[in-house]
C-alpha positions, -999 to 999 in steps of 0.1 A, spaced: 0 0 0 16 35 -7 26 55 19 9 93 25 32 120 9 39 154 22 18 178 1 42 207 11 57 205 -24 51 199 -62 60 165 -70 71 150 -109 62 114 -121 90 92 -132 84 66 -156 112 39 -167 99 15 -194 120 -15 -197 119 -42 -223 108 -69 -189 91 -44 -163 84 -6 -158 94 7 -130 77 40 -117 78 67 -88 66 96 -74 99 125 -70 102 156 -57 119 183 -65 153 175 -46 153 141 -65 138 122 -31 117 89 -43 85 86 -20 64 58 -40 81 34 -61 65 7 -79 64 -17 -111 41 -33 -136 51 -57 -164 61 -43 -194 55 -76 -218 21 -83 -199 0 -59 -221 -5 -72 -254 -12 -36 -264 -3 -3 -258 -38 7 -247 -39 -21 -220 -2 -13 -211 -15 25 -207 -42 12 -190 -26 -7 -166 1 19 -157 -28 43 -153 -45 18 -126 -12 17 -107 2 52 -105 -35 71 -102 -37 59 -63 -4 74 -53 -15 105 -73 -47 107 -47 -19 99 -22 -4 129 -31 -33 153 -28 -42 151 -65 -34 159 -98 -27 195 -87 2 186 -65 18 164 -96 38 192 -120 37 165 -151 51 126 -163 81 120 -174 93 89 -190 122 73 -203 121 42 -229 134 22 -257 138 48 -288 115 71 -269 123 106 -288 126 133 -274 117 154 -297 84 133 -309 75 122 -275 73 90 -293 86 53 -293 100 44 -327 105 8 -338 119 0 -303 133 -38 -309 129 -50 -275 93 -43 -268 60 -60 -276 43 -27 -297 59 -24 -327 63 11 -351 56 44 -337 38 47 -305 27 85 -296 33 74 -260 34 111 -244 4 119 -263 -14 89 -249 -1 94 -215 -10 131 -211 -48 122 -229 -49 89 -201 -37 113 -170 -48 148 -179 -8 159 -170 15 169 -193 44 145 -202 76 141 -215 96 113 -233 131 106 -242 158 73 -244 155 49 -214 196 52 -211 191 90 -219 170 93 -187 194 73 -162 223 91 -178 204 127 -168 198 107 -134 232 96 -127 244 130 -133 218 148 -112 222 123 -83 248 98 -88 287 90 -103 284 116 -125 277 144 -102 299 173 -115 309 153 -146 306 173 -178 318 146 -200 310 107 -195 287 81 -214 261 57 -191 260 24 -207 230 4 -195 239 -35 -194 199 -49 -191 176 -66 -216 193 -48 -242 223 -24 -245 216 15 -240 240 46 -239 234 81 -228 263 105 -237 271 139 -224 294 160 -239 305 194 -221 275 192 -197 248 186 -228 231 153 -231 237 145 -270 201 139 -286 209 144 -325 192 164 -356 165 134 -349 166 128 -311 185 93 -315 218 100 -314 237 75 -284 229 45 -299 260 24 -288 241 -8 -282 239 -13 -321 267 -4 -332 284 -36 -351 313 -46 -331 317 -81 -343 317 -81 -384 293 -108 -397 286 -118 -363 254 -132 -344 223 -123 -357 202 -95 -338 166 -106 -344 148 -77 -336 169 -53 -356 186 -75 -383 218 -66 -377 247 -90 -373 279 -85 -345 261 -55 -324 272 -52 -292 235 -58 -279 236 -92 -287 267 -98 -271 265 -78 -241 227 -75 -231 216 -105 -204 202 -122 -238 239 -122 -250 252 -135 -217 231 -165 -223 236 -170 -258 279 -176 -250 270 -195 -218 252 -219 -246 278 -213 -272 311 -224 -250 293 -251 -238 290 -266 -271 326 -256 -281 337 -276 -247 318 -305 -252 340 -329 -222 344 -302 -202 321 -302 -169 302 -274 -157 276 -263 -138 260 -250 -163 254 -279 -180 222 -289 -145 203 -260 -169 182 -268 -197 190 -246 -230 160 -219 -222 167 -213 -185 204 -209 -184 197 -170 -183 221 -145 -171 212 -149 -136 222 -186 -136 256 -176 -154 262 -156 -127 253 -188 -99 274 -206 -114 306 -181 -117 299 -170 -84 305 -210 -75 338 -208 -89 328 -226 -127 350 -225 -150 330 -221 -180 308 -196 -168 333 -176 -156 348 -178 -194 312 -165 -202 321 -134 -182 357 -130 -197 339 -133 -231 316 -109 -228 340 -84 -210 366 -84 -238 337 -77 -267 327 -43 -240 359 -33 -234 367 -33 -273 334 -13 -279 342 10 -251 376 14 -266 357 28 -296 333 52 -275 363 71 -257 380 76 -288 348 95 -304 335 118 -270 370 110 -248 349 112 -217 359 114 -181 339 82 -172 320 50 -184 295 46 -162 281 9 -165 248 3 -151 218 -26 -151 214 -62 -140 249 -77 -156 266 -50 -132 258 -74 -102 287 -97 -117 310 -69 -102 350 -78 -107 339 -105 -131 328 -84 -161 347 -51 -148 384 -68 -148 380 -77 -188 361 -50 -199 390 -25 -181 416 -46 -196 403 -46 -233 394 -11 -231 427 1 -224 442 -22 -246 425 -10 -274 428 23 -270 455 48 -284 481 61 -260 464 97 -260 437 82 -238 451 53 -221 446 52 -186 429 83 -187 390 72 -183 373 59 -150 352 28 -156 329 28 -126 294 9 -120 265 36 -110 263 47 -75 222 48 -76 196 19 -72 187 1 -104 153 16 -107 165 48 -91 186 66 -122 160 61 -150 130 71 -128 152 100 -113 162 110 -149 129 108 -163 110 130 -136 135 156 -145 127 161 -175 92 175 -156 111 209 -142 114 222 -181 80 217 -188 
């Protein structure tokens, strides 16, 4: 049941739509969370029943909150949301497909007014307001979930584009002619490779290359040796799993090697559910960064996991974007 919140201020909605759940809270103006919640994202069939159903979850903390007049506006971050548009374009990793008018809908379903941009955008503005990147003027978020997201800043400005996509590091092709990507086409990015999907796709891949070889990881059946289970098993001192991790961290650290070479930021700030494998995909991601790198920057950038909750950053970032409304 929500708790009863102070009415003493004006308070901003923050909305982060992942590909598996949306997460959601009520913020006020010094970036305190006093409601959070969640819904299931791939649940709703359709984006009216989604709307629907985040409609039935957030409208009692809204009464909790005094009402509709004590809530400034909605802001939400997700997948290809533009900024610009207040739309979700052809977002791969979620159930409604083309372009969604999602502010639109949200502002018509809550009588507030709304704002959308990039999932990653928002926990990069998060981060920043609240978080590692406090002060920082210069440093890209890289969001290691579902998929691959980036938010880059670039002398204290969060890089949108002419078309309010720009930052979109997790499909960049880092492996020529490599694994398929089947919601975009695209073969090698770093999304399949790095996302928890591509954690489990080279947990079942050096298991077949290492047929004798025991593992842990073998007790799983194909479709629930997830990224989670990876981890169990690496954290019980498997061999193979950990190999998963060393795998995945070189292919990051190579694409990271990349990123600082186009913005040379101050920090990488990696953030999302593979983070929780700490040393294990930090240790190769450091090492193939730097070792891909020129000299010029070598040694130079901080890689550093996010200081802020999982949930916190996006739904921090997005309920800023409220204040310029």
């Amino acid at each position: 049941m929500a708790t009863a919140i102070s009415n003493s201020n004006s308070y901003a909605i923050g909305i982060d739509i992942g590909g598996t759940n949306t997460v959601f809270g009520i913020v006020d103006s010094r970036g305190n969370i006093s409601y959070r919640g969640a819904i299931s994202t791939k649940k709703s069939e359709t984006i009216e029943k989604y709307i629907d159903d985040l409609y039935n979850a957030i409208q009692p903390l809204i009464e909790d909150a005094g009402g509709k007049e004590y809530i400034k506006g909605i802001g939400i971050g997700a997948p290809n949301g533009n900024y610009y548009t207040g739309s979700i374009e052809y977002a791969p990793n979620l159930t409604w497909k083309g372009i969604i008018p999602l502010s639109k809908m949200i502002t018509s379903k809550f009588g507030l007014p709304s704002a959308l941009t990039n999932d990653a955008n928002a926990a990069a503005v998060g981060e920043m307001m609240y978080g590692a990147a406090k002060g920082m003027k210069d440093f890209i978020m890289i969001t290691l979930g579902t998929g691959v997201g980036s938010g880059i800043v670039a002398n204290g400005q969060l890089i949108l584009g002419h078309d309010g996509f720009a930052g979109e590091l997790g499909h960049t092709i880092i492996v020529p002619n490599g694994r398929l990507h089947p919601g975009t086409g695209a073969h090698g990015s770093l999304e399949i490779y790095c996302s928890a999907t591509g954690v489990h796709l080279s947990a079942l891949e050096i298991l077949e290359k290492n047929p004798k070889e025991k593992s842990l990881m073998r007790d799983y059946t194909a479709e629930n040796l997830d990224s989670k289970a990876v981890y169990d098993c690496a954290m019980k001192g498997d061999k193979l799993a950990k190999e998963v991790y060393q795998f995945t961290g070189e292919i990051l650290g190579k694409a990271l090697a990349n990123f600082v070479m186009f913005s040379s930021p101050a920090a990488i700030i990696l953030f999302g559910g593979l983070c929780k494998a700490g040393d294990l995909i930090l240790k190769p991601t450091k090492e193939a960064m730097e070792a891909n790198v020129l000299p010029i920057f070598r040694n130079k950038v901080k890689l550093i996991f996010s200081e802020l909750k999982e949930s916190d950053a996006a739904i921090l970032g997005a309920s800023a974007l409220v204040w310029d409304l």
